[in-house]
C-alpha positions in Angstrom: -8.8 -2.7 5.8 -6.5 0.7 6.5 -8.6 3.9 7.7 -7.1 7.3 6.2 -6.9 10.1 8.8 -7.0 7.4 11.4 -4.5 5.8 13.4 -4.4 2.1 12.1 -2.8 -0.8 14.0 -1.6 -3.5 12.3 -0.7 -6.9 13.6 2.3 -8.4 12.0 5.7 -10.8 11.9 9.0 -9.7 11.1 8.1 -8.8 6.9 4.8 -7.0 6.6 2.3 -7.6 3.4 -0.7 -5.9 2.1 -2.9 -6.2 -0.4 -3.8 -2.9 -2.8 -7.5 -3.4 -4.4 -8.0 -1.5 -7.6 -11.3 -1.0 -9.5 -11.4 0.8 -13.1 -14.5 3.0 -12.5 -14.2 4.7 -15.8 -15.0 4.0 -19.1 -11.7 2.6 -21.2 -9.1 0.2 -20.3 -6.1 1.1 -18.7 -2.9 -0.7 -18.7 0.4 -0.5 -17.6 -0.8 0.8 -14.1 1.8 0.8 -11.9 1.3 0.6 -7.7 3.7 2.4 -5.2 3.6 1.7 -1.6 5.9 3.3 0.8 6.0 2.5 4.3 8.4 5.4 6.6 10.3 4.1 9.3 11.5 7.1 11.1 14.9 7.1 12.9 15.6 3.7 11.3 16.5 4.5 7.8 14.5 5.6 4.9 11.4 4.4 3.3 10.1 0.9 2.5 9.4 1.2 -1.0 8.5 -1.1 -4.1 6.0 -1.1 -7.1 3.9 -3.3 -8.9 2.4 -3.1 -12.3 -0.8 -5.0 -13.7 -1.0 -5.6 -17.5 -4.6 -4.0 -18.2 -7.1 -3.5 -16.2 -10.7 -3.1 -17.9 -14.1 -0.7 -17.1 -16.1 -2.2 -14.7 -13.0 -4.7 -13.4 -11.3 -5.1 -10.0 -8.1 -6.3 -9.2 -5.8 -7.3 -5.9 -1.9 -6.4 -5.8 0.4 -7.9 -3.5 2.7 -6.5 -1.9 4.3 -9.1 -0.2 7.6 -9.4 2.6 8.3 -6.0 2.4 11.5 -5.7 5.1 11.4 -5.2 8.4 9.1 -2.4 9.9 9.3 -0.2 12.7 7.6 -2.0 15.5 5.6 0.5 18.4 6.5 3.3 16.7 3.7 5.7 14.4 4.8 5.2 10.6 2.7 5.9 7.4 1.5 3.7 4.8 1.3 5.6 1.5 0.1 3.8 -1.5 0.1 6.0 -5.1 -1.5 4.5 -8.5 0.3 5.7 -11.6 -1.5 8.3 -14.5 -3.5 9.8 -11.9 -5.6 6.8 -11.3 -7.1 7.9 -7.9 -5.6 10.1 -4.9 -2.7 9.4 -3.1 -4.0 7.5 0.3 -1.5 7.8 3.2 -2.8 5.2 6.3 -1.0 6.3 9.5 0.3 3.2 11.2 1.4 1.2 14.2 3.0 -2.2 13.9 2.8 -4.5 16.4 3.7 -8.5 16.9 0.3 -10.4 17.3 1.6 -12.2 20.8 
């Protein structure tokens, strides 16, 4: 699990994946609720981006989205992680980030 506001280190292979919970606090369904992620990579280029969209998701219900082999990273260098929910479904969380190989 990524820390906000601290600097996270993740341990990864050549394509990176993570996995977005999402839990519909409020009282009517919501569907059509799109996930952004955007990973920066610096020097190298711009953003990792790509977006996901569940169907419906009901009050009281949680759900996973996976976002998986997203490109290649910036290894050992500080990135960000910033993952956005559509129709203002919760604040924009940015995860500051290191990747690293596991070895």
């Amino acid at each position: 699990m990524l820390t906000p506001g601290k600097l996270n280190v993740v341990f990864t292979t050549d394509f990176v994946s993570f996995k977005v919970e999402l839990h519909n606090s409020g009282s009517s369904r919501d569907t059509h609720v799109a996930v952004k992620v955007a990973i920066s990579r610096g020097a190298q280029g711009g953003p990792i981006t790509t977006t996901e969209t569940l169907g419906s998701l009901s009050p009281g219900e949680t759900e996973t989205v996976t976002f998986a082999h997203l490109g290649k990273v910036p290894f050992a260098m500080e990135s960000s992680l910033r993952v956005e929910v559509s129709g203002g479904h919760g604040p924009i969380k940015v995860y500051p980030v290191v990747f690293t190989s596991p070895d």
